[in-house]
Residue, then its C-alpha position, 0 to 999 in steps of 0.5 A: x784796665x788802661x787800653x794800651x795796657x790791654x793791647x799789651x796784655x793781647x801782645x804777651x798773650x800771642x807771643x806765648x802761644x806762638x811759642x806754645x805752638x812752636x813746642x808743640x810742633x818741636x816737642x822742645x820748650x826752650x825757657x830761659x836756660x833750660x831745654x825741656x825736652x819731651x823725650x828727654x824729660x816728659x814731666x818738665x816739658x808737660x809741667x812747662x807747658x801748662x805752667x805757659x797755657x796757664x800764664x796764655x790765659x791770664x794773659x788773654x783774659x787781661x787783655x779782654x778787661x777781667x781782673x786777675x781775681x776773676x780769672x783766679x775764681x774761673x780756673x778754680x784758684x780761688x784761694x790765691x785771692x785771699x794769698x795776694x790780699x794778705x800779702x798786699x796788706x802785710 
């Protein structure tokens, strides 16, 4: 990958996890409009914060230079390899 790409990629990386950190301390994900809120809504807020724990890895593991597609096969989601491939080609 391009290296400023990489240290973009480290930047956007850093930033969700300060900001998964921050939810972690606060018990409130604000994304966007909505407040998740974990007294409030347990399941959002969980969903929200590994949907965000997900997006830091893919993130960081495109910063240290691995395809999506590597990244996709580590975490066992294999299958949207062979989801974008098609959608690339259609």
């Amino acid at each position: 990958m391009w290296m400023p790409g990489r240290f973009i990629m480290a930047g956007f990386a850093v930033f969700v996890l300060w900001t998964l950190v921050r939810a972690w301390r606060t018990g409130i994900i604000r994304d966007g409009i909505w407040l998740f809120d974990s007294d409030d809504k347990p399941f959002m807020y969980a969903l929200a914060f590994a949907s965000h724990s997900f997006i830091v890895v893919l993130f960081a593991a495109g910063a240290a230079g691995y395809p999506p597609s590597e990244v996709f096969d580590f975490v066992g989601l294999g299958w949207l390899n062979s989801f974008f491939l098609a959608m690339r080609h259609a």
